[in-house]
Backbone as a chain_set.jsonl record, in Angstrom:
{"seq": "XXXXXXXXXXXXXXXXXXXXXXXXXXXXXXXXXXXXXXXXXXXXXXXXXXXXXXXXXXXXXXXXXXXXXXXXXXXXXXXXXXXXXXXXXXXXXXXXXXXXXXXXXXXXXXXXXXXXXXXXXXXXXXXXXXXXXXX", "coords": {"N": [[0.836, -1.178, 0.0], [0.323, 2.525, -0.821], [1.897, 4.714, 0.753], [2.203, 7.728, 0.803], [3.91, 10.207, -0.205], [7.39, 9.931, -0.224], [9.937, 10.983, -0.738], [11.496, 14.02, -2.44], [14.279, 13.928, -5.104], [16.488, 15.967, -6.433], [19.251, 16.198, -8.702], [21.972, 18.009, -8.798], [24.232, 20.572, -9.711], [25.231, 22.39, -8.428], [25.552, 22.369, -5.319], [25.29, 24.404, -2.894], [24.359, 26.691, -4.585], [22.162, 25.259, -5.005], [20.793, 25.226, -2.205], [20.735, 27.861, -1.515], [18.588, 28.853, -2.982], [16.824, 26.731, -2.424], [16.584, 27.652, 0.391], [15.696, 30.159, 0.746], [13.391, 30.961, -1.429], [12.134, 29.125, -0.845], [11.578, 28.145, 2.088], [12.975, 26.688, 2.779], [14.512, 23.993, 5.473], [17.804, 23.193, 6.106], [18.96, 19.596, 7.122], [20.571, 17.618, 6.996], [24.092, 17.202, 5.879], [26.264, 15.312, 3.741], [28.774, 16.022, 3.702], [32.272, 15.11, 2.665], [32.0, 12.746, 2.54], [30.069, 9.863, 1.003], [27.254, 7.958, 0.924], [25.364, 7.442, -0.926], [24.812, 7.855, -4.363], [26.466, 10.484, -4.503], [27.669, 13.662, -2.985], [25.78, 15.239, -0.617], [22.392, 16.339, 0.714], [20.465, 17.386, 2.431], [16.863, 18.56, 3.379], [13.936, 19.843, 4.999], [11.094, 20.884, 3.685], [7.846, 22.453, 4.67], [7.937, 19.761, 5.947], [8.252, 18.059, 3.88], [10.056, 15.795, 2.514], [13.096, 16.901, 0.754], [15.572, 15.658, -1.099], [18.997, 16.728, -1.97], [21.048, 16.418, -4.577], [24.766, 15.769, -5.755], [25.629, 16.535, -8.898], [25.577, 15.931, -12.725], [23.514, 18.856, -14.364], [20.575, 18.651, -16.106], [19.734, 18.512, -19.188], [18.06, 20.005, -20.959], [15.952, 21.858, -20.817], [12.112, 21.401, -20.046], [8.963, 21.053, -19.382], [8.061, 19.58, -17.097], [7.447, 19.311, -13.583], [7.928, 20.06, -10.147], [5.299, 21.004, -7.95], [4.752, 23.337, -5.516], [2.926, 24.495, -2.788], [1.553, 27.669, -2.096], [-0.103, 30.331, -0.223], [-2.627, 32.714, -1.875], [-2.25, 34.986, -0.749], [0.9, 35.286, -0.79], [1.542, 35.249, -2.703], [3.114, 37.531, -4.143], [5.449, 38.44, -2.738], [6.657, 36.213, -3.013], [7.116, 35.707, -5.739], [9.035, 37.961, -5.546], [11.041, 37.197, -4.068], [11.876, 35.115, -6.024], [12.901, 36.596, -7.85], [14.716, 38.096, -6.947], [16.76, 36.253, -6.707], [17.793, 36.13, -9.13], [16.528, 34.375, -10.801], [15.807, 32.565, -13.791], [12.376, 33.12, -14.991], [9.58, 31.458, -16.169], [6.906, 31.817, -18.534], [3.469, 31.338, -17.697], [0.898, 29.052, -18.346], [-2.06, 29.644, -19.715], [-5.05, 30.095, -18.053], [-8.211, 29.76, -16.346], [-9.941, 31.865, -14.499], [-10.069, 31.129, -11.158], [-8.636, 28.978, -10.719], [-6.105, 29.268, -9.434], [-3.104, 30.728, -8.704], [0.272, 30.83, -10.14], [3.484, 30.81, -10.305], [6.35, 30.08, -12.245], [9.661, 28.866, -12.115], [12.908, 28.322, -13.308], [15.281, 26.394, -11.724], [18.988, 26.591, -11.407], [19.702, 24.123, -12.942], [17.982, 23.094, -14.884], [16.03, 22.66, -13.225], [12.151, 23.012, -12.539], [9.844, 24.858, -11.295], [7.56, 24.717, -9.547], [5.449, 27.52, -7.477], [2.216, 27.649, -6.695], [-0.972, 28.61, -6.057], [-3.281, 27.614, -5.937], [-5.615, 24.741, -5.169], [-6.517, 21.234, -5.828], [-8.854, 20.593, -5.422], [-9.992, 23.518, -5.722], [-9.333, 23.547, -8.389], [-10.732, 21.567, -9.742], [-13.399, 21.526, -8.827], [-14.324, 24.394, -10.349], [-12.965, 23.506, -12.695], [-15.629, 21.56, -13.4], [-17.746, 23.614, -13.424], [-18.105, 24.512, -15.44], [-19.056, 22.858, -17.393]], "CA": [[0.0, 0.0, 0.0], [1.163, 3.597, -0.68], [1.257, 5.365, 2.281], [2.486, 8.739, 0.861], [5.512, 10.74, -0.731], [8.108, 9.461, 0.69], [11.052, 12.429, -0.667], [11.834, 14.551, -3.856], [15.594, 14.176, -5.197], [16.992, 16.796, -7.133], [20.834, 16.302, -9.047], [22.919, 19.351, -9.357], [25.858, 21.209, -9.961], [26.275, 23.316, -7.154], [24.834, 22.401, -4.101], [25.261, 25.655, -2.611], [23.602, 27.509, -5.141], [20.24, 25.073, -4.768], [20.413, 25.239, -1.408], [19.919, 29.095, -1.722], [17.148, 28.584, -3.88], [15.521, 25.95, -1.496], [15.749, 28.225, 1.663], [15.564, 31.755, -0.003], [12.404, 30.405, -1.827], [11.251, 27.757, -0.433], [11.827, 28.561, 3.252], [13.565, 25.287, 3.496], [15.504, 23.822, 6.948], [18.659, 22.3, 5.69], [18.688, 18.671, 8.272], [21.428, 16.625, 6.711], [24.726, 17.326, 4.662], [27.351, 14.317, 3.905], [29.828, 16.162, 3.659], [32.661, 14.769, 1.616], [31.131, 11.321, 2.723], [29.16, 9.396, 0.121], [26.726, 7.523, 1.286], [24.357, 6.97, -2.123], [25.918, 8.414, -5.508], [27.087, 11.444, -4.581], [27.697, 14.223, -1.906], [24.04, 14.922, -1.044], [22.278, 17.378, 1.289], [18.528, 16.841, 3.124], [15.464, 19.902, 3.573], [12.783, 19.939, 5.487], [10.3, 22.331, 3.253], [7.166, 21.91, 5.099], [7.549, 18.421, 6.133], [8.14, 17.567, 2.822], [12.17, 15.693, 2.558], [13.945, 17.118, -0.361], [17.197, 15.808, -1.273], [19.581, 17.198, -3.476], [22.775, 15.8, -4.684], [25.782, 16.436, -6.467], [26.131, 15.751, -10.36], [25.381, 16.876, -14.017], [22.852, 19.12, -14.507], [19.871, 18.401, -16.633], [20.304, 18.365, -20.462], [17.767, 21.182, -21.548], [14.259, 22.786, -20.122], [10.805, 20.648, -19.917], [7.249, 22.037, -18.545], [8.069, 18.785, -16.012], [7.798, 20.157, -12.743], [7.756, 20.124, -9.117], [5.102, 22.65, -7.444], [4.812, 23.957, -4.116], [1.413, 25.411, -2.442], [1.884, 28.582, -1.405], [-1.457, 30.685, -0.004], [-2.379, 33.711, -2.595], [-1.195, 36.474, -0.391], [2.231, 35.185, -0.45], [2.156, 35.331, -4.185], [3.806, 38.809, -4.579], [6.095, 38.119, -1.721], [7.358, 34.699, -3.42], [7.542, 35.756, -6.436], [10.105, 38.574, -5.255], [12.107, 36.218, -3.771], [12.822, 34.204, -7.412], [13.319, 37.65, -9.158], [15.93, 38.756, -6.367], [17.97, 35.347, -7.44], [17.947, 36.629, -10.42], [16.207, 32.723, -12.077], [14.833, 32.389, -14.917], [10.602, 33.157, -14.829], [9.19, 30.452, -17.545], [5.221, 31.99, -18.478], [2.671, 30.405, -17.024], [-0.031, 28.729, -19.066], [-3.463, 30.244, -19.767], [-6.011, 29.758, -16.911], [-9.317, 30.252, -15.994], [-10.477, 32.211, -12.75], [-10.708, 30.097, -9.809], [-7.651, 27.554, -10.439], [-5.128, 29.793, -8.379], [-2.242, 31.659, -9.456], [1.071, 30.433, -10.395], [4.941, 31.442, -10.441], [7.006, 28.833, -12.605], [11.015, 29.045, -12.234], [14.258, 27.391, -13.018], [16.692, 26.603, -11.156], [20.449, 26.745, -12.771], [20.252, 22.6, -13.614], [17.136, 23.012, -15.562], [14.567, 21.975, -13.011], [11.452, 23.851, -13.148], [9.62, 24.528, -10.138], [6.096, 26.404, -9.967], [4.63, 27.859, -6.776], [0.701, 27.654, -6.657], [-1.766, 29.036, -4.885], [-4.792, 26.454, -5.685], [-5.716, 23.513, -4.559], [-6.553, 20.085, -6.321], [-10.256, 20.924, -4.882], [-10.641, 24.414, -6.372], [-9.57, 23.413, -9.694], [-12.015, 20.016, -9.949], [-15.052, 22.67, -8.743], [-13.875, 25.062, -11.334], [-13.308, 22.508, -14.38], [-17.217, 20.839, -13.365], [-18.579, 24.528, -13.44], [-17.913, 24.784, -17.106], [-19.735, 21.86, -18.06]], "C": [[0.887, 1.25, 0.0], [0.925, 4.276, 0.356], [1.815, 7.46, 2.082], [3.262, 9.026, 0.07], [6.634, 10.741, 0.451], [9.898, 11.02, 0.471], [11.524, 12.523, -2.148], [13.21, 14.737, -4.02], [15.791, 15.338, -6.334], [18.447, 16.305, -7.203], [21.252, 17.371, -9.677], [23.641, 19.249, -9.416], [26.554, 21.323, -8.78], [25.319, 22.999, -6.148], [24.329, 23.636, -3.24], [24.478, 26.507, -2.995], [22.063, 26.907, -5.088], [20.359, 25.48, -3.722], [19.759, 27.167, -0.995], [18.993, 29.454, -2.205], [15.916, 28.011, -3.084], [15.258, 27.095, -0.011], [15.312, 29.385, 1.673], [14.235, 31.41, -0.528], [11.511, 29.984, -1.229], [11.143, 27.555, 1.202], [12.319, 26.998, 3.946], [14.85, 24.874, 4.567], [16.596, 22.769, 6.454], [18.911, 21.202, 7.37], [19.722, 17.824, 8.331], [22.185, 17.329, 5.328], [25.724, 16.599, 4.67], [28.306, 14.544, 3.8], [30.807, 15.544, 2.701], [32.459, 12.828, 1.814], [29.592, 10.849, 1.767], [28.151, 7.831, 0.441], [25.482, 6.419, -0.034], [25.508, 7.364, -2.878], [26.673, 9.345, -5.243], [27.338, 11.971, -3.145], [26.118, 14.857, -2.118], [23.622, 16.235, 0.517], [20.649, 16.972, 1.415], [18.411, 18.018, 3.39], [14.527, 18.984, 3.743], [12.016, 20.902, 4.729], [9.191, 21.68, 3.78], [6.454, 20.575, 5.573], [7.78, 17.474, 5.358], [10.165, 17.014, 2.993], [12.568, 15.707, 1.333], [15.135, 16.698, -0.164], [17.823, 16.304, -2.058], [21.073, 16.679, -3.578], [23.608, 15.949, -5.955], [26.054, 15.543, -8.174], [25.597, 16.253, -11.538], [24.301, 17.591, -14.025], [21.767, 18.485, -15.74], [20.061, 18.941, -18.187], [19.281, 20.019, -21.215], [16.279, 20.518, -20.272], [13.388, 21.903, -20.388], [9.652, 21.34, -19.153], [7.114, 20.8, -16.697], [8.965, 19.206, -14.789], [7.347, 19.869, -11.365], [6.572, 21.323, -8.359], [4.502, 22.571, -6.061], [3.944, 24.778, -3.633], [1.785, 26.449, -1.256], [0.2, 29.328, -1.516], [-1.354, 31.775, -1.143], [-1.773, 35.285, -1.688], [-0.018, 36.701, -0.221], [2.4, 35.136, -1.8], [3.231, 36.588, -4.997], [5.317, 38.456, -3.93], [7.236, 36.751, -2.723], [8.304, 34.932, -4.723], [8.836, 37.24, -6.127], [11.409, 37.898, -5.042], [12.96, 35.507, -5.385], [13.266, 35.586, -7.931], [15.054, 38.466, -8.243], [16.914, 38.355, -6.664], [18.346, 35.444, -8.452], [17.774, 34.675, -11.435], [15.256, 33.363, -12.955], [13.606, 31.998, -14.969], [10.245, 32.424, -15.979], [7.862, 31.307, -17.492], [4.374, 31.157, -18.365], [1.693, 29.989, -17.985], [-1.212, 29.395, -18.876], [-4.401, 29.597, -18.288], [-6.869, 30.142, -16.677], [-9.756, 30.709, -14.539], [-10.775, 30.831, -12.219], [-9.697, 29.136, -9.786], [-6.297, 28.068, -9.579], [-4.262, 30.522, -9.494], [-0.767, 30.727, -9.524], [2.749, 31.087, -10.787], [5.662, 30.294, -10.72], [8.74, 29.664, -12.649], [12.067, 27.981, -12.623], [15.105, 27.698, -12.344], [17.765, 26.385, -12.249], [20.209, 25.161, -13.504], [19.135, 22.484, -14.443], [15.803, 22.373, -15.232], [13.452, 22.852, -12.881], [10.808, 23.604, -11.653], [8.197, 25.652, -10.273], [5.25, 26.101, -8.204], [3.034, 28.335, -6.933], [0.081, 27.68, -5.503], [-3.325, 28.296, -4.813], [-4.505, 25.366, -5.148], [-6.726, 22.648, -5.685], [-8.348, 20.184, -6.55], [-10.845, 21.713, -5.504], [-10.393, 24.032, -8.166], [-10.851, 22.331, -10.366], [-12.937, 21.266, -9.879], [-14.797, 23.68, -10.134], [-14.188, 24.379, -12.966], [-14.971, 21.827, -14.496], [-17.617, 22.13, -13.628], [-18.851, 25.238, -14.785], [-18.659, 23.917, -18.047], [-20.758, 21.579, -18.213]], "O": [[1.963, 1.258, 0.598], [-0.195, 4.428, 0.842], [1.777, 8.269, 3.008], [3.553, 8.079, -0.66], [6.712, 11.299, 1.546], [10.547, 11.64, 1.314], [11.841, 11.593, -2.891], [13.696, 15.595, -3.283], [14.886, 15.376, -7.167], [19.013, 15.992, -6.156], [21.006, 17.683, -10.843], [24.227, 18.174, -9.289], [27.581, 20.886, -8.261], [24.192, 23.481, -6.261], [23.145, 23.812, -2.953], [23.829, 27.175, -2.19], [21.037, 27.588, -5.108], [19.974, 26.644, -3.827], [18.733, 27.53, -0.419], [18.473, 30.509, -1.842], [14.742, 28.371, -2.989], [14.17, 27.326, 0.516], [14.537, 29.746, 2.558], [13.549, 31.736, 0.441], [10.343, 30.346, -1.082], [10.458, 26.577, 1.504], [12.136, 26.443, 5.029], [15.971, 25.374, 4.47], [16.294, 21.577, 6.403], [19.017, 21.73, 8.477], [19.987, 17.241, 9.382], [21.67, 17.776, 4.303], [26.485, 16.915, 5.584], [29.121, 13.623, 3.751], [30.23, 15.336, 1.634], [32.893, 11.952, 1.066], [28.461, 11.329, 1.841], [28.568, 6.73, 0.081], [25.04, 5.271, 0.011], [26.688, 7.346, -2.528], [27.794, 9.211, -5.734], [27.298, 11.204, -2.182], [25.456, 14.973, -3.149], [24.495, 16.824, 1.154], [19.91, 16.396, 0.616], [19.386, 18.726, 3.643], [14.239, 17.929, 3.179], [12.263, 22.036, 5.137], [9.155, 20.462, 3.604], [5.268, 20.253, 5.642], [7.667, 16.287, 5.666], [11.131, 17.651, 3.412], [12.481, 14.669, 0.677], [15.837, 17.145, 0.742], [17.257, 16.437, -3.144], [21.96, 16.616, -2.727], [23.115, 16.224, -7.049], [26.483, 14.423, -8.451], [24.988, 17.297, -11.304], [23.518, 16.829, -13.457], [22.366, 17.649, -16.417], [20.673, 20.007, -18.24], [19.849, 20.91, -21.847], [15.916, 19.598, -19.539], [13.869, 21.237, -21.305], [9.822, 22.218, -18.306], [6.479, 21.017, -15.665], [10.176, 19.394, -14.665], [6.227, 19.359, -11.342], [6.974, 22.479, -8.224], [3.785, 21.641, -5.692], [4.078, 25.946, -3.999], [2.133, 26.276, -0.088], [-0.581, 29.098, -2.439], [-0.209, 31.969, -1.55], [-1.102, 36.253, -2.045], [0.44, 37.736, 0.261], [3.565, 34.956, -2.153], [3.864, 36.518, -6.051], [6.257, 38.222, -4.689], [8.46, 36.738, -2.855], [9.486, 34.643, -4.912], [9.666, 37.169, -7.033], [12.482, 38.005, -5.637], [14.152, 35.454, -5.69], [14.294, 35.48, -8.6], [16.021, 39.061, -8.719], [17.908, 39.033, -6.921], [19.341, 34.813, -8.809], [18.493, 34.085, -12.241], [14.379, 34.226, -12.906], [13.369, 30.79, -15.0], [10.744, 32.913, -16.993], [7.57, 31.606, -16.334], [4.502, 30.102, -18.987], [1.599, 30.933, -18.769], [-1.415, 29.772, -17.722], [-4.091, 28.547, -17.724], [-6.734, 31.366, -16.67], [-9.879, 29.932, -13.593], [-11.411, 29.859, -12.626], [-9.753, 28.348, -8.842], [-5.527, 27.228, -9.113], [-4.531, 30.805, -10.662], [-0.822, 29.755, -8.771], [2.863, 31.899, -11.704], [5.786, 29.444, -9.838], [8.945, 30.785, -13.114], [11.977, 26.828, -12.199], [15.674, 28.779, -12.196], [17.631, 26.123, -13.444], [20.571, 25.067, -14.677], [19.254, 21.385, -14.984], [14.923, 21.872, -15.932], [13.897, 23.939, -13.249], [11.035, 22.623, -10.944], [7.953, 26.743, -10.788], [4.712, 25.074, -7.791], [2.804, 29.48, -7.323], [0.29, 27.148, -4.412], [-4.201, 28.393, -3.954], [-3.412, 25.006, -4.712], [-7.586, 23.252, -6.325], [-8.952, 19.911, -7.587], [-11.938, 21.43, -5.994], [-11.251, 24.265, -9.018], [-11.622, 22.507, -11.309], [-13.157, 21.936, -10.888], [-15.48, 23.259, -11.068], [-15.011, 24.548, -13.865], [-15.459, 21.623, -15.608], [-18.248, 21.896, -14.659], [-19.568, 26.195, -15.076], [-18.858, 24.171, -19.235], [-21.032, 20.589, -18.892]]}, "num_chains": 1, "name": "protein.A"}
């Protein structure tokens, strides 16, 4: 039986530079870093972002850009706020897809290795009510 998400890996470059991304961003609690101790593939690094266990670990970046993406529920009054934060890092803002009132708002970014990451302010709930109210 599945009992959940168990933890999201990320492989980078620079460790350093996600990890500014994850706690600058993402207000994530770095919990674990292996130091030059390799434990799995690489040198590797654990976050707490709301409960959630991100890892990230050391190695090529990603070959080019994809719409395949990680996203992160943030409430709408933190949408201005958030999105400050990516524009201060100076990442790269991807445009968001078309949308109809009521499915939330959205801030899509890359990080440097080409992962894509989009903060949203709906929920799973308001979009379903939304997509039925059209029909």
């Amino acid at each position: 039986m599945i009992e959940g998400l168990s933890h999201i890996t990320f492989v980078v470059s620079d460790l350093d530079r996600m990890e500014e991304i994850l706690v600058r961003v993402l207000d994530a609690v770095r919990v674990y870093d292996s130091g030059e101790d390799t434990y799995s593939l690489s040198r590797e690094r654990f976050y707490d972002i709301a409960g959630l266990w991100i890892a990230v670990m050391e190695g090529e970046a990603l070959p080019c850009k994809s719409y395949n993406h990680v996203a992160f529920k943030i409430s709408d009054c933190d949408y201005d706020d958030r999105l400050a934060r990516v524009r201060a890092l100076g990442l790269e803002l991807r445009e968001g897809r078309a949308r109809v009132a009521g499915e939330g708002r959205s801030v899509y970014f890359y990080g440097p290795d080409n992962h894509l990451f989009e903060l949203h302010s709906g929920t799973l709930e308001d979009r379903l009510a939304r997509y039925n109210s059209r029909g």
